[in-house]
C-alpha positions as CSV (number, residue, x, y, z in Angstrom):
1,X,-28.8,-9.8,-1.2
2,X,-26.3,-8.6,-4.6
3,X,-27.8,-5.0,-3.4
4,X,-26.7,-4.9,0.2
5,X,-23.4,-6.2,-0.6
6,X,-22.9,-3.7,-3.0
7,X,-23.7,-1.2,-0.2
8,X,-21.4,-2.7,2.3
9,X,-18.5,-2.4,0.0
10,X,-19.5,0.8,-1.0
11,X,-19.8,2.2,2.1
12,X,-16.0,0.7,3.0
13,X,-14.9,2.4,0.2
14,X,-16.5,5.7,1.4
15,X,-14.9,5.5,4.5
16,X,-11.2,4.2,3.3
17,X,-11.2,7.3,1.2
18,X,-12.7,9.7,4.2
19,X,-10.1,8.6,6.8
20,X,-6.8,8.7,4.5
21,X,-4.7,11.4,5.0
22,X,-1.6,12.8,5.5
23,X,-0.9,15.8,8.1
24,X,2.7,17.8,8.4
25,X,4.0,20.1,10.8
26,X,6.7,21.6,11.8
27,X,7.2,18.9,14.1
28,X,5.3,15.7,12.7
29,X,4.5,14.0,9.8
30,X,1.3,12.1,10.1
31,X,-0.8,9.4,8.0
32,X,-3.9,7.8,8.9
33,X,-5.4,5.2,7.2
34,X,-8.5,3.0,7.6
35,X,-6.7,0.4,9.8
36,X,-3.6,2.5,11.3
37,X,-2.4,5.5,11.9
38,X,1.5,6.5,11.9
39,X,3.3,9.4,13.3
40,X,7.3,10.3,13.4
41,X,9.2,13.1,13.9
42,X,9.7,15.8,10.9
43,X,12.9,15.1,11.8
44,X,13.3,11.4,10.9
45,X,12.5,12.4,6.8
46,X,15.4,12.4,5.1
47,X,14.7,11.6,1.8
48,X,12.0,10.6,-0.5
49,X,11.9,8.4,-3.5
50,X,9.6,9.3,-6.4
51,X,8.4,6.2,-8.8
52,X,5.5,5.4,-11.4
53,X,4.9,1.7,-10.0
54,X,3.1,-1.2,-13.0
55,X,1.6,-3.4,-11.0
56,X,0.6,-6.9,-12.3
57,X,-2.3,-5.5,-14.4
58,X,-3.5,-2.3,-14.9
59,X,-1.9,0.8,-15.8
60,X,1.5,2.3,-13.9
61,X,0.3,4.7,-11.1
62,X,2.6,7.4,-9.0
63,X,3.8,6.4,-5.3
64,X,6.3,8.8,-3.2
65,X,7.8,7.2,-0.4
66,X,9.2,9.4,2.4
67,X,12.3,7.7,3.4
68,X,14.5,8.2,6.9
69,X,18.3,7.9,6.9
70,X,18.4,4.2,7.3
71,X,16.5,4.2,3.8
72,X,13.2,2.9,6.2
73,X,9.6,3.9,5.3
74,X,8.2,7.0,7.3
75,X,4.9,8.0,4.5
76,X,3.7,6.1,1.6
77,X,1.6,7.9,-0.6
78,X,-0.3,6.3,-3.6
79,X,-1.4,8.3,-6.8
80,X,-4.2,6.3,-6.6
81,X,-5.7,8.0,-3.2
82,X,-4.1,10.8,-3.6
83,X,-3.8,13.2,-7.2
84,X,-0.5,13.9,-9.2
85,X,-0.4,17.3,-7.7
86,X,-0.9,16.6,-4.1
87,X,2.2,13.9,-4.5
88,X,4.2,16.8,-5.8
89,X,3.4,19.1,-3.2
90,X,4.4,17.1,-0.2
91,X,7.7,16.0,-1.6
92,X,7.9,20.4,-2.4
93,X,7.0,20.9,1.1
94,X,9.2,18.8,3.1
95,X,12.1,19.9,1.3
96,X,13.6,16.3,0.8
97,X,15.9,15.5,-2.2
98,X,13.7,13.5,-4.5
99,X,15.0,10.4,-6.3
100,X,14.0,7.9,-8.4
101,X,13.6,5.6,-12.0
102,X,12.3,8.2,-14.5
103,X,10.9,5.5,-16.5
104,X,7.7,2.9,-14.3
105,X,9.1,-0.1,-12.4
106,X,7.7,-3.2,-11.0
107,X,7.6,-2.9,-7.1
108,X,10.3,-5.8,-7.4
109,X,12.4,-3.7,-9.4
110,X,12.2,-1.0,-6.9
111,X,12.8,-3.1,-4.4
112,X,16.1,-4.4,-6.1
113,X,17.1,-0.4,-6.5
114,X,15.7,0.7,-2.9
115,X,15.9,-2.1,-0.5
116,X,13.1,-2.1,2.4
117,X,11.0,0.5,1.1
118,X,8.3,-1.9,-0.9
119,X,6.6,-5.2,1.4
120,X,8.1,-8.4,0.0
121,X,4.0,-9.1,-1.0
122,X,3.6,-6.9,-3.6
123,X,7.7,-7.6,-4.8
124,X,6.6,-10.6,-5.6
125,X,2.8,-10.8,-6.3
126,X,3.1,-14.3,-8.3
127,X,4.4,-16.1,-5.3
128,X,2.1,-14.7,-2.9
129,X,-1.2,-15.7,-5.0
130,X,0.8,-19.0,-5.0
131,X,0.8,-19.3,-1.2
132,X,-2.5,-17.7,-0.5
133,X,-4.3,-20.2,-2.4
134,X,-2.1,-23.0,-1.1
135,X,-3.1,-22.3,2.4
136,X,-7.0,-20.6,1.2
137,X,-8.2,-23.9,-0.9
138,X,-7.4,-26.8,1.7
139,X,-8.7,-25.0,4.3
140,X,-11.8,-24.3,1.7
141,X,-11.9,-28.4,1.3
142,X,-11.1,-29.2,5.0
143,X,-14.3,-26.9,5.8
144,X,-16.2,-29.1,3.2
145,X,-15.5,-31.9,4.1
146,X,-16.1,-31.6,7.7
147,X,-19.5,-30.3,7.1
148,X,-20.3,-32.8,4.6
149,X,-19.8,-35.6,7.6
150,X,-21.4,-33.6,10.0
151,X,-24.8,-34.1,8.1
152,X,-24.1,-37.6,8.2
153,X,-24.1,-37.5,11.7
């Protein structure tokens, strides 16, 4: 049982990697994902903002966020998919002023210096464990107990 599991999630992993990408054209700037794909217009790119994010444990990683004029999110790119100098290329590539803390910030931090650009989930990571298992453990019970008194039935 441990061994097909292991393969299951392996062979998600495989395929999260496979499918991520990003694709620019003259025109375009693409990313698709395992669950979604986006597209807008070269056009809409403005600006990009350049961070080494700490998350709530483990070590600080790169992100660059293509920005448009409104300061909304067109591409988010992770150094964790993608390497150091593939980051650094795209920002080179589009021609975008780069900004951005020189020193790592939490995503809340970020968030605080460039509104909208990080989901309010991982700004505040504490208080969404909070609620997940708020809602996850009484369902959990509810479950139990209604198949507890089912066998009594």
């Amino acid at each position: 049982m441990t061994a097909v599991v292991s393969a299951a999630v392996c062979a998600l992993l495989w395929v999260r990697v496979s499918r991520v990408r990003v694709v620019v054209s003259e025109r375009r700037v693409e990313s698709f994902g395992v669950f979604r794909s986006r597209v807008h217009a070269r056009a809409e790119a403005a600006r990009a903002v350049r961070a080494r994010l700490v998350p709530a444990r483990g070590l600080p990683f790169p992100a660059v966020f293509v920005l448009n004029a409104e300061g909304g999110g067109v591409v988010r790119l992770n150094g964790g998919t993608y390497a150091g100098e593939d980051l650094d290329r795209l920002a080179a590539h589009l021609g975008l002023p780069v900004s951005g803390p020189a020193a790592p910030v939490t995503a809340r931090q970020l968030a605080v210096t460039s509104s909208g650009i990080v989901p309010f989930f991982e700004a505040r990571p504490r208080l969404t464990g909070f609620v997940a298992a708020a809602v996850v453990v009484p369902l959990i019970l509810v479950v139990a107990l209604i198949v507890a008194l089912s066998s009594f039935l």
